[in-house]
C-alpha positions in Angstrom: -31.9 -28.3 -1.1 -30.0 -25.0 0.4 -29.6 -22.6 -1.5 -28.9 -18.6 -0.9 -32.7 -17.6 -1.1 -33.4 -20.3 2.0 -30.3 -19.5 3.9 -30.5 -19.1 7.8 -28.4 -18.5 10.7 -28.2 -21.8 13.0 -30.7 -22.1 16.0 -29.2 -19.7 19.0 -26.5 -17.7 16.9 -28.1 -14.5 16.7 -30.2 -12.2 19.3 -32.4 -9.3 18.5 -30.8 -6.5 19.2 -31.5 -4.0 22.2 -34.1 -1.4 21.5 -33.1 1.3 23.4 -35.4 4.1 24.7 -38.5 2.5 23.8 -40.5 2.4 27.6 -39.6 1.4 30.5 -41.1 -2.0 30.0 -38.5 -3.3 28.0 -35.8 -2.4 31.0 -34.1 -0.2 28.3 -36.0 2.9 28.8 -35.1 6.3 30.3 -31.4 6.5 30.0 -31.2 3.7 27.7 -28.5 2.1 29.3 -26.6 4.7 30.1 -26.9 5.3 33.6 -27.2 9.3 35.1 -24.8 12.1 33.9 -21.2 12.2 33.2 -19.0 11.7 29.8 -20.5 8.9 28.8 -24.2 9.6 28.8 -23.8 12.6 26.5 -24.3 12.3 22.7 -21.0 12.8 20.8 -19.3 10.4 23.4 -16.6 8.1 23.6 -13.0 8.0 23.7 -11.4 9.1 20.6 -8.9 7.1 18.5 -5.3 8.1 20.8 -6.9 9.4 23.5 -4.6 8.2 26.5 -6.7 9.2 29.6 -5.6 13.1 29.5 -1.9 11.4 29.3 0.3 13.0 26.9 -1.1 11.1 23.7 2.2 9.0 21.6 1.8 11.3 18.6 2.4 14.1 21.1 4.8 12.7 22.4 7.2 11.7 19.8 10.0 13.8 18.0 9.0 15.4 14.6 12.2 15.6 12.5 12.3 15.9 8.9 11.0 16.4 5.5 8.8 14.0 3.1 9.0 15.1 -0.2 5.5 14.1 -1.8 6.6 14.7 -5.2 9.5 12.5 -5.1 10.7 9.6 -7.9 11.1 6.5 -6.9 12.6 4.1 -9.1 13.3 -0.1 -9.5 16.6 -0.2 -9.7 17.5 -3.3 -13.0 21.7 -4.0 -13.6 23.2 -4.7 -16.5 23.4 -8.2 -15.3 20.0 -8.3 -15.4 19.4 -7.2 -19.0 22.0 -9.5 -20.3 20.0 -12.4 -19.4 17.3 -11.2 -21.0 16.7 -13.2 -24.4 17.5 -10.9 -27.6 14.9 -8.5 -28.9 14.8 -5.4 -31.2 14.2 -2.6 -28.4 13.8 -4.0 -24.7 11.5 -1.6 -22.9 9.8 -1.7 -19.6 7.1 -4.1 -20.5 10.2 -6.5 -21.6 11.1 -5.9 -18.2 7.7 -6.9 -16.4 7.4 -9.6 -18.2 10.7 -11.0 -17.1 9.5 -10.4 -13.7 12.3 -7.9 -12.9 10.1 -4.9 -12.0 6.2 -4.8 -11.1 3.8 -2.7 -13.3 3.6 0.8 -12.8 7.0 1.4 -11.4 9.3 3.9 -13.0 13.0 1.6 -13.9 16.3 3.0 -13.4 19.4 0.8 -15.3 22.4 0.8 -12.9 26.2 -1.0 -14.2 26.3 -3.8 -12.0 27.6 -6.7 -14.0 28.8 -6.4 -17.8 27.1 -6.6 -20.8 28.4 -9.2 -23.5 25.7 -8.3 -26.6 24.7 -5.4 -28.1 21.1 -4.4 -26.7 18.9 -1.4 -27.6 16.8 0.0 -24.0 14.2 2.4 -23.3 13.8 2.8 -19.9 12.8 6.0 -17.6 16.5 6.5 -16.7 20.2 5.2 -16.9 23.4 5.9 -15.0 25.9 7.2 -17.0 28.4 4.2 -16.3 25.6 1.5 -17.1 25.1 3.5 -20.4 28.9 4.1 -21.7 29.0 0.2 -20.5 25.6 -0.9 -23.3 27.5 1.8 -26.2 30.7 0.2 -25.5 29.3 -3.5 -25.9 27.9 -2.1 -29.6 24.5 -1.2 -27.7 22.3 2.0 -27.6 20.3 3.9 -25.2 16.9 4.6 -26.7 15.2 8.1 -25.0 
């Protein structure tokens, strides 16, 4: 029976690996494969990730413009539209919101007045547009903070 502890690579799959710098027996010995001198026979060799050949490398080469804000807020925008089809409940919050598959977990929501609202609806959400909340008030709704 084959199980992990009797496990085996099939016949001719694999080689032993070069041993390098062990004699000149083995026809690896000396320079190890490396042949005499130049770039490539030094330690600390090889061409580094973007080198182009002593060509002006792309990241080089390319315009630098503007800023990016690292501390920046970015929110799932939900509409009104959205909420109203949501079923009834006593405060809908951003788990509500999840659940319903609207925004993912973790992301900050932002309620925007696309669409009307037809029943009153309590929300707690990270922020509101000022339309979208006259819009919940108006509809006999509140904005939780």
């Amino acid at each position: 029976m084959l199980t992990l502890a009797n496990l085996s690579p099939k016949e001719g799959s694999t080689k032993n690996r070069k041993r390098l710098g062990r004699g000149p027996g083995t026809g690896h010995g000396k320079t190890a494969g490396r042949g005499h001198k130049g770039f490539k026979s030094r330690s600390g060799s090889g061409i580094k990730p973007g080198f182009e050949g002593g060509q002006m490398p792309l990241q080089r080469r390319l315009p630098k413009r503007g800023f990016t804000n690292i501390f920046k807020k970015e929110y799932t925008l939900v509409s009104l539209s959205q909420l109203d089809s949501l079923e009834s409940k006593d405060v809908i919050s951003v788990e509500d919101l999840i659940v319903a598959g609207f925004v993912r977990n973790g992301e900050r929501v932002k309620v925007l007045a696309n669409g009307e609202v037809t029943k009153a609806i309590k929300i707690k959400v990270d922020k509101i547009s000022v339309s979208a909340k006259a819009k919940i008030e108006a509809a006999g709704g509140e904005v939780l903070a």
